[in-house]
C-alpha positions as CSV (number, residue, x, y, z in Angstrom):
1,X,60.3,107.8,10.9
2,X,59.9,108.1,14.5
3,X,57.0,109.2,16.3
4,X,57.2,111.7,18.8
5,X,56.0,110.0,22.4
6,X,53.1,112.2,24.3
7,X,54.7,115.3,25.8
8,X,55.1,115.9,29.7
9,X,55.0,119.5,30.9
10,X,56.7,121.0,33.6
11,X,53.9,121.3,36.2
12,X,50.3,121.1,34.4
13,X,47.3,121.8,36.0
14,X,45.4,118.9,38.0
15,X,41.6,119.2,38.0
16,X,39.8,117.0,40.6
17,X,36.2,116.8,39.4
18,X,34.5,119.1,42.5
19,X,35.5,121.9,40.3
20,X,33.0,121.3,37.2
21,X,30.4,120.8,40.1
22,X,31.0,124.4,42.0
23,X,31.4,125.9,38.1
24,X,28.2,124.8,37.3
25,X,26.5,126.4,40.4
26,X,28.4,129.8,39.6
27,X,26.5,129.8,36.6
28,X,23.3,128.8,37.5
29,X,23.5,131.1,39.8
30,X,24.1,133.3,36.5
31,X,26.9,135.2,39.3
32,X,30.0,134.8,37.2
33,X,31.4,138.3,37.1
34,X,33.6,139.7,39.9
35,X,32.7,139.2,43.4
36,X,30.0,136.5,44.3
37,X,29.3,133.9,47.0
38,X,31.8,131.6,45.8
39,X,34.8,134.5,46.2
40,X,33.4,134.6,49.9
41,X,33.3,131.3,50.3
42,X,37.2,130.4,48.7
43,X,38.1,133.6,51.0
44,X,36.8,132.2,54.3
45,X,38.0,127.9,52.9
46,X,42.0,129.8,52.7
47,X,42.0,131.3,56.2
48,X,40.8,127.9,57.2
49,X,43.4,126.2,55.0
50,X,46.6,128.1,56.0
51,X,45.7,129.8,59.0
52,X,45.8,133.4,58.0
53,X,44.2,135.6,59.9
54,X,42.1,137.4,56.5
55,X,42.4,136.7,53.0
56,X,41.4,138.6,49.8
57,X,40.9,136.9,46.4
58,X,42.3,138.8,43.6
59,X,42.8,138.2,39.8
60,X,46.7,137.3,40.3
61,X,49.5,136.9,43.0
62,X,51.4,139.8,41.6
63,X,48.5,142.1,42.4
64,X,48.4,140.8,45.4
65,X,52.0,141.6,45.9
66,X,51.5,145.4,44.4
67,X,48.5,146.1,46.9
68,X,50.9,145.0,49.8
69,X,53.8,146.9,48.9
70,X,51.2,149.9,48.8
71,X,49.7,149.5,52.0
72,X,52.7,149.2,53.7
73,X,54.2,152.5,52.3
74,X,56.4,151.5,49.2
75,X,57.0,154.6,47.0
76,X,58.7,156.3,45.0
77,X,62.3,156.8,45.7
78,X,62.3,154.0,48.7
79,X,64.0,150.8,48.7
80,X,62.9,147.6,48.6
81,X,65.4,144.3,49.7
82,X,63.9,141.3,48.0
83,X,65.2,138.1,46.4
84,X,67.3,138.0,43.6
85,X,66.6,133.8,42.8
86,X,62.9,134.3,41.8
87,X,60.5,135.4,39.0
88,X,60.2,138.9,37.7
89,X,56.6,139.0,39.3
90,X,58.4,139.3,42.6
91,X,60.3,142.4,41.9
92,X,58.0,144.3,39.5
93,X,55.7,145.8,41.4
94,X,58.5,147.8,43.3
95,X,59.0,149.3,40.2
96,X,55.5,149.8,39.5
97,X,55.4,152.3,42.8
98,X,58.6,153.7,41.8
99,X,60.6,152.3,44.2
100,X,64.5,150.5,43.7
101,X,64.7,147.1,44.1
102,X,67.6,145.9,46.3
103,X,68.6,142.3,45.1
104,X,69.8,139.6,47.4
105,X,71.3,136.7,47.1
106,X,69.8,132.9,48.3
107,X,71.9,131.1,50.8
108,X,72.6,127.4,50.0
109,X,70.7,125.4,52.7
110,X,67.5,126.7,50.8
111,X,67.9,128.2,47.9
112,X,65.7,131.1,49.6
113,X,66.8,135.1,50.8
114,X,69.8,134.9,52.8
115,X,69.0,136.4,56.0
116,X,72.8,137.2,56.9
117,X,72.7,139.7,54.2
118,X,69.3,141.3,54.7
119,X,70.4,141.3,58.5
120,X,74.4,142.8,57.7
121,X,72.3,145.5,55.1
122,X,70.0,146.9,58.0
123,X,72.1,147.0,60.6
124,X,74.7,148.9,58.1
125,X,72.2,151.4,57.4
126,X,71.0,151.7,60.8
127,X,75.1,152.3,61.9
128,X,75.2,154.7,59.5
129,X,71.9,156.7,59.7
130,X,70.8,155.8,56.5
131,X,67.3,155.4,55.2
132,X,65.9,151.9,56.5
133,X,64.4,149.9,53.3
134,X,60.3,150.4,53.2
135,X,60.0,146.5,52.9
136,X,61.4,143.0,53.1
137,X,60.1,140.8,50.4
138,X,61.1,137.2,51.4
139,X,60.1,134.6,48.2
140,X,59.5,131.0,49.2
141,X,61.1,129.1,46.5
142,X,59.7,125.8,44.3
143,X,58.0,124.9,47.9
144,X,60.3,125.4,50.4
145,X,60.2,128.6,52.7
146,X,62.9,130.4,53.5
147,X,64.2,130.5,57.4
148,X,61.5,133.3,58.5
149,X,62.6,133.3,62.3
150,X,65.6,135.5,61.7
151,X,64.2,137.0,59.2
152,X,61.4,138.1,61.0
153,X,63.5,139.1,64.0
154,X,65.9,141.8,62.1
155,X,62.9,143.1,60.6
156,X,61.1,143.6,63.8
157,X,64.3,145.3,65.2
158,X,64.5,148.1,62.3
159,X,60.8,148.5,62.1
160,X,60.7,147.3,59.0
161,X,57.4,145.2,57.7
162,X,58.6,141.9,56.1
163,X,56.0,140.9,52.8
164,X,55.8,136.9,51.7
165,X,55.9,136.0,48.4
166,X,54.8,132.3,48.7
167,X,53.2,132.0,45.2
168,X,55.6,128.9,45.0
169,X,54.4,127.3,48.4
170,X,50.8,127.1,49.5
171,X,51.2,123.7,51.5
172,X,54.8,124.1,52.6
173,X,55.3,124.5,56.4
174,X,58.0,126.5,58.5
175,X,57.9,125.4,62.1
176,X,54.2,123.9,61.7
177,X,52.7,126.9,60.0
178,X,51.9,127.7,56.6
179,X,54.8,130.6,55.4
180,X,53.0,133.7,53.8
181,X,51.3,133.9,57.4
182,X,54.4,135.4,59.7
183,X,54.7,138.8,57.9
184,X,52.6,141.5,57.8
185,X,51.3,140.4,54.6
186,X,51.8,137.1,52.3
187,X,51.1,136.6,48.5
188,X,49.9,133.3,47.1
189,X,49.5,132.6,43.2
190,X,47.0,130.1,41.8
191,X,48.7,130.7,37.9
192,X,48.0,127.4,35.8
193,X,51.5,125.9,37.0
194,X,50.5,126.0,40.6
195,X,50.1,123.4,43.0
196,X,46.4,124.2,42.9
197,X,45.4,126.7,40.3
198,X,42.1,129.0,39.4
199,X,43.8,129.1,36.2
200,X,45.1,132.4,37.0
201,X,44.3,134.2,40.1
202,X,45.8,134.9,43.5
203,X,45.4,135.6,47.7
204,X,46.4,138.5,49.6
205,X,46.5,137.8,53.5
206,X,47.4,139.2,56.7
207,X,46.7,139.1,60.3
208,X,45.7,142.9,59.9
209,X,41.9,143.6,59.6
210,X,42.2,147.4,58.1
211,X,45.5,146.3,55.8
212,X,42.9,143.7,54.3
213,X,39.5,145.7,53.8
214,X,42.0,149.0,52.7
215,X,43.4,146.4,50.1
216,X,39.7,145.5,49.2
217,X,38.5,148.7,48.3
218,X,41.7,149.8,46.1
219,X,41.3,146.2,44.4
220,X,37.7,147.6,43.6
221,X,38.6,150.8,41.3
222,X,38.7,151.9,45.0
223,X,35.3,153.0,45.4
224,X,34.1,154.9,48.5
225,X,31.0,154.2,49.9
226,X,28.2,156.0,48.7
227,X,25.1,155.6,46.3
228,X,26.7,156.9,43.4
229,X,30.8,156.4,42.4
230,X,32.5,158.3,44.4
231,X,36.8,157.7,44.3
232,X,39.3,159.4,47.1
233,X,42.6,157.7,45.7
234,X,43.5,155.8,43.1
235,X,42.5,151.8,42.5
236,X,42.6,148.9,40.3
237,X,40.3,146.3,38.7
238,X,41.7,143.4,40.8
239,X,39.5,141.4,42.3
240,X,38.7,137.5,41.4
241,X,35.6,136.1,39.8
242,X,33.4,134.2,41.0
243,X,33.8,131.6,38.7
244,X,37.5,131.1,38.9
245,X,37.2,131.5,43.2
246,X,34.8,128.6,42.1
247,X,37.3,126.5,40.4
248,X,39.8,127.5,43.5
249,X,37.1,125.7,46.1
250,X,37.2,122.8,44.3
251,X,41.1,123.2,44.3
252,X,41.7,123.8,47.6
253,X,39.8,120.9,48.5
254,X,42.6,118.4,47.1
255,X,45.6,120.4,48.4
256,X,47.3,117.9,50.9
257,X,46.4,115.0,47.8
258,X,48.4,117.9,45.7
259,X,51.1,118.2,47.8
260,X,51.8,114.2,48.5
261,X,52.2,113.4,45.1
262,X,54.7,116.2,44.6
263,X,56.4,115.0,47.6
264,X,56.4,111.3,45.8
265,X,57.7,112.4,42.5
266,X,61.0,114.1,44.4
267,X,61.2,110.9,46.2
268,X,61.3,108.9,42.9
269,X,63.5,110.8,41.2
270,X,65.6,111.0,44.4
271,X,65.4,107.5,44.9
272,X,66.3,106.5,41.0
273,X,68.9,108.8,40.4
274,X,70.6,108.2,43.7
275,X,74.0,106.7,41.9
276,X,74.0,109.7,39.1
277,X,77.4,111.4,39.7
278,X,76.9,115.2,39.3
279,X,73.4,115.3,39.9
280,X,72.1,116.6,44.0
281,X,68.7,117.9,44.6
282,X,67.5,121.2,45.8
283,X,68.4,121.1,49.8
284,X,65.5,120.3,52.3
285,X,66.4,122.7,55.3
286,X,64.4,121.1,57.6
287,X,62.7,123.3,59.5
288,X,59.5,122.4,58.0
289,X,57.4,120.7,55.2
290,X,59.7,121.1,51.2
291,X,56.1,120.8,48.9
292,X,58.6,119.8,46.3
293,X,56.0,122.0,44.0
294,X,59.0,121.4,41.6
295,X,61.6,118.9,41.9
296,X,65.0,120.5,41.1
297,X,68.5,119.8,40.6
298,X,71.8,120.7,40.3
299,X,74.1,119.2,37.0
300,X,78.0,119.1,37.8
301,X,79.3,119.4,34.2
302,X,82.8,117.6,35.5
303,X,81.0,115.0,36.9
304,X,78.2,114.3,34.9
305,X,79.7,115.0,31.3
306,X,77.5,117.8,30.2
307,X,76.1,120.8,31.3
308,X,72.6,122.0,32.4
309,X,71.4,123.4,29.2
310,X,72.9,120.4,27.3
311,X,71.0,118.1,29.8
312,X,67.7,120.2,28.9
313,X,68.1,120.3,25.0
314,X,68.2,116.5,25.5
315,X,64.8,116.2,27.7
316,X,63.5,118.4,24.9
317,X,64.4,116.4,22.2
318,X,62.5,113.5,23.9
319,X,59.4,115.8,24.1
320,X,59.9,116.4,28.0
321,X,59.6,120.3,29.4
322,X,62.4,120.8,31.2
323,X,63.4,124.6,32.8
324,X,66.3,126.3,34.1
325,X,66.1,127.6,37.8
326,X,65.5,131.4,37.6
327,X,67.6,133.5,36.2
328,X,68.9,135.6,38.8
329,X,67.5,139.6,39.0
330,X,70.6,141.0,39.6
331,X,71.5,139.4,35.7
332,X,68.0,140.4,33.7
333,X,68.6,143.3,31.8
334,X,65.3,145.1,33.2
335,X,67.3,145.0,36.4
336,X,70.7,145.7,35.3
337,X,71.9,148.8,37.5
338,X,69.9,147.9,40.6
339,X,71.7,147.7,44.1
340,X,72.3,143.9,44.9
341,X,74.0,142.2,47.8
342,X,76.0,139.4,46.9
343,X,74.6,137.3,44.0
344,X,77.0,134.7,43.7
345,X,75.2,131.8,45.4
346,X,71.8,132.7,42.9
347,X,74.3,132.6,40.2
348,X,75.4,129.4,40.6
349,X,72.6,128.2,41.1
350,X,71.1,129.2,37.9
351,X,74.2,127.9,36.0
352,X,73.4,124.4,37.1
353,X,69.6,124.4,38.4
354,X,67.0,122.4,36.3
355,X,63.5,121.9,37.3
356,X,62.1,118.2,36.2
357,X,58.9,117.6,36.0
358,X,56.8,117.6,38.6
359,X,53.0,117.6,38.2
360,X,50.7,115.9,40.1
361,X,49.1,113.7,37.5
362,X,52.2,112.0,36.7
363,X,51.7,108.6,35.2
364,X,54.6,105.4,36.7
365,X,55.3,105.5,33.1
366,X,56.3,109.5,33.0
367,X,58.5,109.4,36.1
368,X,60.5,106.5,34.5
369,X,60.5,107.7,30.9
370,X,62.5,111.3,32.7
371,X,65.0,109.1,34.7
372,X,65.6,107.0,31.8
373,X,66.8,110.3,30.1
374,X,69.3,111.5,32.6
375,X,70.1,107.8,33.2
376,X,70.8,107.6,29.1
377,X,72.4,110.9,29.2
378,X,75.2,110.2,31.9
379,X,75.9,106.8,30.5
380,X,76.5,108.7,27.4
381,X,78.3,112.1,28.3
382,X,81.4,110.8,29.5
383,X,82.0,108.7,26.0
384,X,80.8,112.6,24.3
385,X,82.9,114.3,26.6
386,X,86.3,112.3,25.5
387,X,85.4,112.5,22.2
388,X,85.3,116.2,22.3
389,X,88.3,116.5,24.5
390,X,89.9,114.3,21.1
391,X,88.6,116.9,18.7
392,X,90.1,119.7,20.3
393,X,93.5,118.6,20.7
């Protein structure tokens, strides 16, 4: 009977030892619930980190994104342009304020928003006299950003605030600068798959001084200031701990160690599976730093001798967590019926995307046991293939 080898996840977490250290103090200090000098501390260490102007620990990145979509005016009955290629975390909270969401399709050279089609949309609606979108929500995917320059510029031109989703790349660069720090607000997520995690937990920043300390108090049940509880508008119970903002020091501390062995695993598996036919990797756009937070790829069925899914029901049956790229928006059925512009690219993309592994703690051994699959695999598909082609005639 054969024994099941060790199993290798998708993107695991990747503790560095400071952590235990900063935990311990957080509970010496016998200041574990919300708030506390470490959640000051991890707030001032990411300004430093990614150059944002103010930051605001919260208990995840999607609250993060539902107290930016707030501030900047998203309600009920407005629309909301944002990627279709992403996670659902990126589009709920536009329903959570009632708002449509308006999905649009990646362009190839990143796999990101395609900023033709958010530019074509606004200046439509501007032609026509229409009501502009309240937001922009740009997500930077598996570690690349998108191309924020015209992005940015279309938004400025319709006065309409552009919102980062870069849950998927703290430690990516666009131009030399961190992405999540060119809108008027960006979203960072430190969930357990993360290039650094708090094991769940996320950021809210922006240049803007009021956006931040107006998203502060509604992250704190909103409470106004006065000796007893006193609530003008509605808030949440959002904030961070101060033993998980502990956990994200020690994190953060490791973040360019986090992001260069990300970097090497793509450039194994690129490397290795150079002479694969039907397998290409995820496009680096090149204009700025690809964290390869996941290392994905594309499988040409015709060329390779079996299809995506087939590929990952073979990586599973060796014990290795493989996933599909997202499933577009546009093609969940929470979404089904929302506006979307284009979809065809995303679509694609999810017919033939797979992300390998890609942690940060992969072992020689791991890296070689996953190209030995796909190497195994293509050896084997074309023989499969004919003998399938037989069958059916």
């Amino acid at each position: 009977m054969r024994v099941a080898p060790d199993r290798i996840y998708l993107s695991p977490p990747h503790l560095s030892g400071e952590e235990a250290v900063l935990v311990a103090d957080a509970i010496a200090s016998n200041w574990i619930t919300s708030l506390g000098p470490h959640v000051h501390e991890f707030e001032s260490e990411f300004v430093q980190a990614t150059g944002s102007g103010h930051a605001l620990a919260l208990s995840s990145g999607t609250a993060a994104l539902h107290l930016a979509l707030q501030l900047v005016g998203v309600g009920r009955g407005d629309d909301v342009l944002v990627s279709t290629l992403t996670f659902a975390a990126s589009v709920n909270p536009i329903r959570y304020l009632g708002a449509t969401p308006v999905l649009v399709d990646a362009e190839a050279a990143s796999w990101n928003l395609d900023p033709g089609l958010v530019t074509e949309e606004l200046e439509r609606r501007a032609r026509a006299g229409a009501r502009m979108p309240r937001a922009v929500v740009a997500v930077h995917l598996y570690g690349q950003s998108a191309d924020l320059q015209p992005l940015l510029a279309t938004c400025e031109r319709h006065d309409v605030p552009l919102i980062e989703d870069a849950a998927e790349a703290l430690g990516a660069l666009y131009q030399g600068r961190q992405p999540g720090v060119f809108g008027k607000a960006g979203v960072f997520s430190f969930n357990g798959n993360k290039i650094i995690t708090t094991s769940g937990g996320g950021m809210l920043v922006s240049e803007d001084t009021r956006f931040i300390e107006h998203a502060r108090k509604l992250a704190t049940q909103a409470r106004d200031p006065a000796p007893h509880y006193e609530h003008s508008e509605v808030g949440y119970n959002y904030r961070m701990s101060n033993l998980l903002a502990a956990v994200g020091r020690g994190q953060l501390r490791v973040l360019e160690e986090r992001v260069a062995a990300r970097r090497a695993n793509f450039e194994y598996y690129r490397t290795s599976l150079a002479g694969v036919p039907g397998v290409e990797f995820m496009p680096d756009a090149g204009w700025g730093r690809h964290t390869r937070w996941l290392t994905a790829i594309t499988v040409d069925p015709d060329r390779f001798g079996m299809d995506r899914e087939q590929l990952r029901l073979v990586f599973e049956e060796e014990n290795i967590e493989t996933r599909p790229v997202w499933k577009p928006m546009h093609l969940q059925p929470v979404f089904l019926g929302c506006p979307s512009l284009g979809g065809a690219t995303a679509e694609r993309l999810f017919e033939r995307g797979l992300c390998l592994p890609s942690g940060s703690n992969l072992s020689d051994a791991d890296r070689a046991r996953i190209v030995g699959v796909i190497a195994r695999a293509a050896a084997a598909a074309p023989v499969a293939a004919r003998a399938t082609r037989r069958g059916a005639a």
